[in-house]
C-alpha positions as CSV (number, residue, x, y, z in Angstrom):
1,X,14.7,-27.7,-16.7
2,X,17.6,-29.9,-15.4
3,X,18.8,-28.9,-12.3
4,X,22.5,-27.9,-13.0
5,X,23.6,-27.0,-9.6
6,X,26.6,-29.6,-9.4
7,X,28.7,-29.0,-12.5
8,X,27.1,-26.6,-14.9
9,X,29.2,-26.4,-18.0
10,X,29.7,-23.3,-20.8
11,X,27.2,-24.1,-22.9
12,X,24.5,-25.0,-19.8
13,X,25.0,-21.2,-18.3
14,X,24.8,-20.0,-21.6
15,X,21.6,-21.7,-22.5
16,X,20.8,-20.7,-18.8
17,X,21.7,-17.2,-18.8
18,X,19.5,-16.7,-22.4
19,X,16.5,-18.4,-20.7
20,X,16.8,-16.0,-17.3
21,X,17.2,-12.9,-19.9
22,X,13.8,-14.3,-21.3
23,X,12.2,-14.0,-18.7
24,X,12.4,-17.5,-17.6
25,X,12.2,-17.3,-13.0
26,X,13.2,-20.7,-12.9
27,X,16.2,-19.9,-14.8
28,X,16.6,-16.5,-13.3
29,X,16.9,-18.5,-9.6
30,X,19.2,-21.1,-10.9
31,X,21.5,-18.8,-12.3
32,X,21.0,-16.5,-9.0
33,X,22.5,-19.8,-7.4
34,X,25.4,-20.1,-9.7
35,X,26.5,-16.3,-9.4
36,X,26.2,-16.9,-5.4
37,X,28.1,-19.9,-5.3
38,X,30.3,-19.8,-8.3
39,X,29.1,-22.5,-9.8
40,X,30.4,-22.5,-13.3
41,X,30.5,-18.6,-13.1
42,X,32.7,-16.1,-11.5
43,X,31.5,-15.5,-7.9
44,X,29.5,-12.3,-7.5
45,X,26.9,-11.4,-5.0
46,X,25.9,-8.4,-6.4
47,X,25.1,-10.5,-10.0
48,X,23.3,-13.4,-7.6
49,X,21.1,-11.3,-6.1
50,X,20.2,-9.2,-9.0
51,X,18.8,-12.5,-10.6
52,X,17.4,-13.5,-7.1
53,X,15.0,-10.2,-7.7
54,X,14.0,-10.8,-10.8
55,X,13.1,-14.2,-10.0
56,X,11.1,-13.5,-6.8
57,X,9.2,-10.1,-8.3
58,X,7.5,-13.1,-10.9
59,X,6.5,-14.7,-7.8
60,X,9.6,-17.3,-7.6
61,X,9.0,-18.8,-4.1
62,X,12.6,-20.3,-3.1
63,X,14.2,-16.9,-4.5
64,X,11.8,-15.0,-2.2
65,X,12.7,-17.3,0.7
66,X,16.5,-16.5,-0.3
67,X,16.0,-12.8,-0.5
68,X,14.5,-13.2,2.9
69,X,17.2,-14.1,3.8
70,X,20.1,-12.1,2.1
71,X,18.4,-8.9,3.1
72,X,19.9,-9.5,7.0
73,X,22.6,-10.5,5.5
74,X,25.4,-8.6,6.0
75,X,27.8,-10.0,3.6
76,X,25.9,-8.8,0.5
77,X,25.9,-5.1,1.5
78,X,21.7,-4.6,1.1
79,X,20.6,-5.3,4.4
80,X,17.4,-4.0,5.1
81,X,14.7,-5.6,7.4
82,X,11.4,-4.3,5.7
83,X,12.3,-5.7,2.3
84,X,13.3,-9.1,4.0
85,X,10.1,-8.9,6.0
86,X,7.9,-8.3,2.6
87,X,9.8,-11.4,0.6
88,X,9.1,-13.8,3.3
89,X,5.9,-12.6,3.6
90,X,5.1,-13.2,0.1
91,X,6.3,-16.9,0.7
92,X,4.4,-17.3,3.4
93,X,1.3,-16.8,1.3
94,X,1.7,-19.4,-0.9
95,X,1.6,-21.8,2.2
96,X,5.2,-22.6,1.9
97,X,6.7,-24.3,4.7
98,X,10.1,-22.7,4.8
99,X,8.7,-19.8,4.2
100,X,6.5,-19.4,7.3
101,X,9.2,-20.7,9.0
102,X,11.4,-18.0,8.4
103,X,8.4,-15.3,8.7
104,X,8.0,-17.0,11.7
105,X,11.3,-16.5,13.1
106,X,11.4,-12.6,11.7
107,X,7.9,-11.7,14.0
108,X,9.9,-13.4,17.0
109,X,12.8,-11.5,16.3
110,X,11.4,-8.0,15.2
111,X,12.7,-8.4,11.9
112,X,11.2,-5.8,9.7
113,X,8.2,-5.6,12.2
114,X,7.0,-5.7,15.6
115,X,8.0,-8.3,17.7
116,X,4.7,-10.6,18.2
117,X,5.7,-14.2,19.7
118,X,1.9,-15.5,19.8
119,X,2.2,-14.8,15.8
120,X,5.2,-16.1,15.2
121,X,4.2,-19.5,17.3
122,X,1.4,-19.7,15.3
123,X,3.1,-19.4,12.1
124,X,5.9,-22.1,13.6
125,X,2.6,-24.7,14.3
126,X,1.4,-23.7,10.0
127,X,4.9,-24.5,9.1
128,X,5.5,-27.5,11.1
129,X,2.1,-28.9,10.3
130,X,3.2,-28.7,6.4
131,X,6.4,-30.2,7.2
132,X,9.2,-27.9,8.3
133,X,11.3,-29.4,9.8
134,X,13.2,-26.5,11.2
135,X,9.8,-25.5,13.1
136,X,9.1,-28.6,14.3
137,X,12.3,-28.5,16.1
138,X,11.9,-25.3,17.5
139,X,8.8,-26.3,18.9
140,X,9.7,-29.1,20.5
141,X,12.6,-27.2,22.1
142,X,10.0,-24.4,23.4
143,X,7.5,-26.8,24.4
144,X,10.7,-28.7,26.0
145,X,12.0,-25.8,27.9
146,X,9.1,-22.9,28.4
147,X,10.9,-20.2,26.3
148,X,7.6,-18.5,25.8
149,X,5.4,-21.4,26.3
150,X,4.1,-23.6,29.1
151,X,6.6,-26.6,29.5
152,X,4.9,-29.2,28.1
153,X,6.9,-32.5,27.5
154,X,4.4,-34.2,25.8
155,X,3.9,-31.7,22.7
156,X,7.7,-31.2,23.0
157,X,8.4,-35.1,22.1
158,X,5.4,-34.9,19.9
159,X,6.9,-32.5,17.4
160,X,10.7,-33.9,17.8
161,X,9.4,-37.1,16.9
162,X,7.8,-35.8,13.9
163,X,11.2,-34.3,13.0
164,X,13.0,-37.7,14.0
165,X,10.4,-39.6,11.2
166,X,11.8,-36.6,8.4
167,X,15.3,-38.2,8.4
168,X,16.2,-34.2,7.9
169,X,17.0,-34.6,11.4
170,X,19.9,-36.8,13.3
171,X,19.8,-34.3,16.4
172,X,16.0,-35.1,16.8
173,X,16.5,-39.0,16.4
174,X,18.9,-38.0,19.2
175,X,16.9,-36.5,21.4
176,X,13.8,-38.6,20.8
177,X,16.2,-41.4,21.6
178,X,16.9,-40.0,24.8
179,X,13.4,-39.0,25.9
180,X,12.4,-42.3,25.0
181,X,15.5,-43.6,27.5
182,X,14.4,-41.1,30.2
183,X,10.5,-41.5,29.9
184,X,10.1,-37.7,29.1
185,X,7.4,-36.7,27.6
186,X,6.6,-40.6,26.5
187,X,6.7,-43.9,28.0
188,X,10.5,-45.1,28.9
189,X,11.1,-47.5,26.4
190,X,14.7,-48.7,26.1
191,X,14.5,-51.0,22.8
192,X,12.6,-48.0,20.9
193,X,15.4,-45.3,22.3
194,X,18.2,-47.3,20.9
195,X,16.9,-47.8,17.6
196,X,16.4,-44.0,17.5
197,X,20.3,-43.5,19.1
198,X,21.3,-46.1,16.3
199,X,19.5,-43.9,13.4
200,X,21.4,-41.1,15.1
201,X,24.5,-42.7,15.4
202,X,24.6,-43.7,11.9
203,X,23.9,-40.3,10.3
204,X,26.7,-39.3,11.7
205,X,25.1,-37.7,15.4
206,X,28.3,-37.2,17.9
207,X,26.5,-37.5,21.1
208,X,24.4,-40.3,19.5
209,X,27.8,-42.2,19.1
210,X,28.9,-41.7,22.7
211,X,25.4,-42.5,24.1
212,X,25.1,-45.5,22.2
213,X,28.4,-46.7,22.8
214,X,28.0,-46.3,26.3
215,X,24.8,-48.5,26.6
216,X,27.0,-50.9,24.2
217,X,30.0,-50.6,26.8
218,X,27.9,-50.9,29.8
219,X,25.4,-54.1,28.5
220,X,22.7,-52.7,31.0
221,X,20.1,-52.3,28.0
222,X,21.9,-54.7,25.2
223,X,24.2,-57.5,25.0
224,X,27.5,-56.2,26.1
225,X,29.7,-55.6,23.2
226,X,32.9,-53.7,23.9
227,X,34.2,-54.0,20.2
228,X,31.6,-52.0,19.1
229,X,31.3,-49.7,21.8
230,X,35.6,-48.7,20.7
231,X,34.2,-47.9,17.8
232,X,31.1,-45.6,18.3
233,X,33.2,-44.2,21.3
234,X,36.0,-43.2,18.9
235,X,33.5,-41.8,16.3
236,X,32.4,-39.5,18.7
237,X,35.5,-38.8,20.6
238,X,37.0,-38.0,16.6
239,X,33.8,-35.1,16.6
240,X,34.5,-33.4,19.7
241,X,32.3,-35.5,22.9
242,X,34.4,-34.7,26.1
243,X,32.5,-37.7,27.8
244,X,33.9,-40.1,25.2
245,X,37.5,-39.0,25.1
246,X,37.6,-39.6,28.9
247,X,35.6,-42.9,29.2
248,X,38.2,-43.9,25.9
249,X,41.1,-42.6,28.2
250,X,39.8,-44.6,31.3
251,X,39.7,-47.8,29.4
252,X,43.3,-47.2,28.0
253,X,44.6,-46.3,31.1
254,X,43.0,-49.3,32.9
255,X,44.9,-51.3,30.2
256,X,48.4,-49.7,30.0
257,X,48.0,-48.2,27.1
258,X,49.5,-44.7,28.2
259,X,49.9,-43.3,24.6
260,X,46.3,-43.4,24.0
261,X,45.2,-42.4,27.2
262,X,46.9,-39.3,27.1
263,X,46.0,-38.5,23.5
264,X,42.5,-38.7,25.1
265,X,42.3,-37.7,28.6
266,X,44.5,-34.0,27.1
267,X,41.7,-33.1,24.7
268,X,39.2,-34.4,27.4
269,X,40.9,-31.8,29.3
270,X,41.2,-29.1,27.4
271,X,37.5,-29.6,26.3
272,X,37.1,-28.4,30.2
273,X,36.4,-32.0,31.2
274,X,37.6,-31.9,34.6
275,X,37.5,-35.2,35.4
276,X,40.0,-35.5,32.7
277,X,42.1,-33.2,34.2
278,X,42.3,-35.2,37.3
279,X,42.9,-38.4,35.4
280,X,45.9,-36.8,33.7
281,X,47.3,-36.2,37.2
282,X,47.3,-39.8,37.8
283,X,51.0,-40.7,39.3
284,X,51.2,-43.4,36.2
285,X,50.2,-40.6,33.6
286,X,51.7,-37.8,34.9
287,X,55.4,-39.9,34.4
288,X,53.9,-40.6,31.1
289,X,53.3,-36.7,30.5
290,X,56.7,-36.0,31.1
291,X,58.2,-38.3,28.4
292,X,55.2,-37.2,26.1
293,X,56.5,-33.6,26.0
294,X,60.2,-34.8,25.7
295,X,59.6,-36.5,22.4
296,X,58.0,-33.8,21.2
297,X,61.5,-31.6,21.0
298,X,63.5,-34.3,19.3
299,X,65.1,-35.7,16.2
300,X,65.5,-32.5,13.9
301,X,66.1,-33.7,9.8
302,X,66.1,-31.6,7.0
303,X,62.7,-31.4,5.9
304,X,63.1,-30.4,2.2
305,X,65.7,-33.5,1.2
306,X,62.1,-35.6,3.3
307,X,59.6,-33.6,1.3
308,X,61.6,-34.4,-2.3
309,X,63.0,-37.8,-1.5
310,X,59.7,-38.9,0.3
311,X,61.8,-41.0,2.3
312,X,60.1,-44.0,3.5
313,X,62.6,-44.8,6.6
314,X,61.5,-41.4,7.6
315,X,57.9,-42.2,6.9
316,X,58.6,-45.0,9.3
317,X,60.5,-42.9,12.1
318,X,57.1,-40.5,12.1
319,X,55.2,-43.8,12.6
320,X,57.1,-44.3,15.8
321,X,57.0,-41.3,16.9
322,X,52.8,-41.3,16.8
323,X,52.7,-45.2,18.0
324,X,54.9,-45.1,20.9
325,X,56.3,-41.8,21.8
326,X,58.2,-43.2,25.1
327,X,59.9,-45.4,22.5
328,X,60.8,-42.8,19.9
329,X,62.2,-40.6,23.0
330,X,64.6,-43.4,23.8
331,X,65.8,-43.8,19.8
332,X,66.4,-39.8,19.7
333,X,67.2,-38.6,22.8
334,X,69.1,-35.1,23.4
335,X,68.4,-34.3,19.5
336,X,67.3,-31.0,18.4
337,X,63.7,-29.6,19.8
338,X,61.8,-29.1,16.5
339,X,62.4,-32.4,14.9
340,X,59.1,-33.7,16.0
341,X,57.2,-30.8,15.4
342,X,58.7,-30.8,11.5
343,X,58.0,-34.5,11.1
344,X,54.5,-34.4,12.3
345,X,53.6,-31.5,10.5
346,X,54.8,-33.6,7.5
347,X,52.9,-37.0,8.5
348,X,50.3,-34.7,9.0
349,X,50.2,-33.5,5.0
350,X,51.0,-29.6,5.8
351,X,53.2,-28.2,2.7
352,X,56.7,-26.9,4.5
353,X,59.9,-26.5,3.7
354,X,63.1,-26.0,5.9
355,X,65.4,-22.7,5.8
356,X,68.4,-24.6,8.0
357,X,72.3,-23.8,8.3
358,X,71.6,-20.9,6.1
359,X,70.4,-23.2,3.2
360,X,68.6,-20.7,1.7
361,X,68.9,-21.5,-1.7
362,X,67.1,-24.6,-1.2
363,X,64.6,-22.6,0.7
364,X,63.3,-20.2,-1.9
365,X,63.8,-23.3,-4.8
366,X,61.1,-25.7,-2.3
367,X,58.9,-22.8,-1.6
368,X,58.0,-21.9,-5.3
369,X,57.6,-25.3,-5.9
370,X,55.0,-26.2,-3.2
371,X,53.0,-22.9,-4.3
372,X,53.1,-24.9,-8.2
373,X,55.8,-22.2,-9.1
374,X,53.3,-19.2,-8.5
375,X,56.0,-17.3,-6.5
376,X,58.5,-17.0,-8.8
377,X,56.6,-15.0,-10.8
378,X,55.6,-12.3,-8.3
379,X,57.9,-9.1,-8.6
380,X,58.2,-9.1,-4.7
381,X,59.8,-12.9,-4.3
382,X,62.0,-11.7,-7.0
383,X,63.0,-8.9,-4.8
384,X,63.4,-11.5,-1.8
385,X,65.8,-13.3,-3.7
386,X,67.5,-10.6,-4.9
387,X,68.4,-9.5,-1.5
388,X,68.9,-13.0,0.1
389,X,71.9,-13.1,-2.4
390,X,73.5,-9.9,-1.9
391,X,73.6,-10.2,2.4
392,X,74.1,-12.2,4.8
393,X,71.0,-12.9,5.9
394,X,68.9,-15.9,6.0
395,X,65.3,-15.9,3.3
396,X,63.7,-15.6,6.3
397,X,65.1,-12.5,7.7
398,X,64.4,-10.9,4.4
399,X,61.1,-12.3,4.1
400,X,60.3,-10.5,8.0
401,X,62.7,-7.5,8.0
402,X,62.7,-6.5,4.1
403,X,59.5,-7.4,2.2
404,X,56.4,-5.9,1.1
405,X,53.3,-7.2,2.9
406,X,51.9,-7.6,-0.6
407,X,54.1,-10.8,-0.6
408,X,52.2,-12.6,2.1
409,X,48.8,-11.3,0.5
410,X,50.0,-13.5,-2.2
411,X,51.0,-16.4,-0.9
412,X,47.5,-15.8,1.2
413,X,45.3,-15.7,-2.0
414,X,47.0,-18.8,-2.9
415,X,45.3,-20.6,0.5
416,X,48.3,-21.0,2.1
417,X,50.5,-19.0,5.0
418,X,54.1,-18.6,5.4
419,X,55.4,-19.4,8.9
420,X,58.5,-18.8,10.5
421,X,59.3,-20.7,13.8
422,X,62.9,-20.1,16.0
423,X,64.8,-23.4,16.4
424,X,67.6,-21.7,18.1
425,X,69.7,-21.2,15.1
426,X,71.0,-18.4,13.4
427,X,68.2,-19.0,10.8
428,X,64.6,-19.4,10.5
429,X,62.6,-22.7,10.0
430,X,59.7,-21.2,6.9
431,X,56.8,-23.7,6.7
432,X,54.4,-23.2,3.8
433,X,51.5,-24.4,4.3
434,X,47.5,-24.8,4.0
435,X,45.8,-22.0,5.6
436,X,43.2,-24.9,6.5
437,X,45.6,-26.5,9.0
438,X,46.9,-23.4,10.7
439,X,45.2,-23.8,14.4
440,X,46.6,-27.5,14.1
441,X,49.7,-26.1,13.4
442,X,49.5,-23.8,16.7
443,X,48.4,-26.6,18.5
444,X,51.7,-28.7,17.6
445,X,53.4,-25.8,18.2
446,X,52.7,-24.6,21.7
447,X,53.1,-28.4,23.0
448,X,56.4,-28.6,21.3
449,X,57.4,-25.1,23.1
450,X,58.6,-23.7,20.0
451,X,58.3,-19.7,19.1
452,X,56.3,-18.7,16.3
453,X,58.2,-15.8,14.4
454,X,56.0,-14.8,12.5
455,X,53.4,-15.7,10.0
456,X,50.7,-14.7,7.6
């Protein structure tokens, strides 16, 4: 049968569907896959997991391993321990690696039995032996750390290694790297860590990235090669490491390049790097700060003319504005506090539009056509519109004073949210935009000092 978990067509769940009602387990599983994903079929858990049964009662392994699973899982309403228990149980007997694992994990946890660590360590060794990948990490990290087992470094870089070989694994590669740098557990060997840190690195490993590029940046172990240390440094500075946003901010402060630092050294910061913190204190940054936080409150434009023109001087202006704030403070200074906020929201791909001077008209025209002219057809923006032209006030006020919250439950199922922010005006600015980008947005928000009026 030809796996057709990417993009099953009609015809392929139909076939499908007449194979599962034959009896078919494979079938029964695959379609059990499609119903839980919506993959070519409506979502529905309840349909998903119907088929998963089926499947596993004919002795289906990976649809037993999954109803192990979806019976402790509270988002398909059957949750119950002693039928999770007896699926990955039945797995389990067929010697299958992911299932011990997860029978494994259920005796350590109590799940659908008695808690019993000695059997579930036993049943992590039978998994990892036949390849689990998932137990061989978990053993190394007991072994590693005593949770329930004599510390024992040796069997702990024993069975990381073995999930480091896999390639299922860049946070083993990682910490065999690093064991292999240290000596724990093994002999310290600097040439073998980095090629592990490099495998790491290159599956994409954050703290893999900011180790390596430190050894790059520091040429204690390697050649010295700063080029290349910018670049694994950024990669893991990009995922979240704390450690590489401040060594990146060092470097571009020791180089003048204030923008950059502060970009860094304020997400260092806020990450609860403290050194950061201190950095950002600097007399040399701290002017910097000051001017930082001033360009964020200027040059306000109408963002609906930008959205529908797609202006490329403004383009350029919002270019500035991210390359040199300092000198996009001196081009706008004393305009309008939101302008910044607006335009980066817009360099920044949210959908928005701009309810300004009591322009409201073009308001409701550039929402429904950002929502693909979904809104107009919903009996409650009709009502909106209806009473934006009969008062005085503003789409916004109607939109927070006047409609039904079925109106933001719409514009919610449409994955987006309807913001209103206070730029001091008699009216609000409404942003529509991707639900996706909302904490971004909040982010922007609070550094720009700007009031959120409400939202949904």
């Amino acid at each position: 049968m030809k796996n057709l978990l990417k993009a099953p067509t009609k015809l392929q769940i139909k076939e499908l569907s007449e194979s599962a009602e034959l009896g078919d387990s494979r079938a029964q599983y695959q379609l059990g896959e499609f119903y839980s994903k919506g993959h070519g079929v409506k979502r529905c858990k309840k349909t998903a997991f119907e088929w998963m049964e089926k499947s596993a009662q004919q002795g289906h392994v990976k649809s037993q391993i999954q109803l192990g699973s979806l019976f402790v899982s509270a988002g398909y309403g059957v949750r119950d321990y002693d039928k999770a228990f007896f699926w990955a149980e039945k797995a389990a007997e067929k010697h299958d690696p992911e299932g011990l694992h997860q029978l494994a994990f259920k005796y350590e946890a109590g799940q659908g039995t008695q808690p019993n660590f000695s059997k579930a360590i036993s049943l992590y060794h039978q998994a990892a032996e036949l390849g689990s990948v998932q137990s061989q990490m978990t053993l190394g990290s007991y072994f590693k750390n005593g949770d329930g087992v004599k510390i024992n470094q040796d069997k702990s870089f024993f069975w990381y290694e073995k999930a480091a070989f896999s390639d299922q694994s860049s946070h083993a590669q990682f910490l065999v790297g690093l064991m292999c740098l240290e000596g724990v557990g093994t002999t310290t060997d600097k040439t073998r860590a980095i090629d592990w840190l490099r495998k790491s690195a290159k599956a994409g490993h954050r703290d893999a990235s900011y180790f390596l590029g430190f050894i790059y940046f520091k040429g204690d172990d390697v050649q010295q090669n700063i080029p290349i240390a910018m670049i694994l440094l950024k990669k893991a500075a990009y995922k979240g490491n704390a450690e590489a946003m401040e060594l990146l901010g060092r470097l571009y402060l020791d180089n003048d390049m204030l923008t950059e630092a502060y970009k860094n050294l304020s997400k260092s910061c806020s990450c609860g790097n403290q050194n950061s913190c201190e950095l950002l204190e600097n007399p040399a940054m701290s002017n910097y700060v000051e001017k930082h936080l001033s360009a964020m409150k200027i040059n306000y434009g109408n963002l609906a003319t930008f959205l529908t023109s797609n202006d490329s001087r403004s383009l350029k202006e919002i270019e500035l504005y991210f390359d040199d704030a300092n000198a996009y403070y001196k081009k706008y200074e004393g305009e309008s506090p939101t302008g910044v906020l607006i335009l980066a929201l817009a360099r920044r791909k949210f959908m928005a539009t701009l309810d300004h001077k009591c322009e409201a008209h073009l308001a409701i025209r550039t929402l429904d056509k950002l929502s693909g002219g979904a809104l107009k057809k919903h009996d409650d923006f009709k009502k909106i519109v209806a009473a934006y032209k009969s008062s005085k006030l503003t789409v916004g006020s109607c939109l927070d004073r006047n409609s039904d919250p079925s109106i933001f439950k719409f514009i919610s199922s449409l994955g987006l949210a309807l913001i209103g922010i206070d730029n001091d005006s008699d009216s609000y600015n409404l942003l529509l935009m991707e639900q996706s980008r909302l904490l971004e947005f909040h982010e922007l928000a609070c550094q720009a000092d700007i009031k959120i009026l409400f939202n949904n």
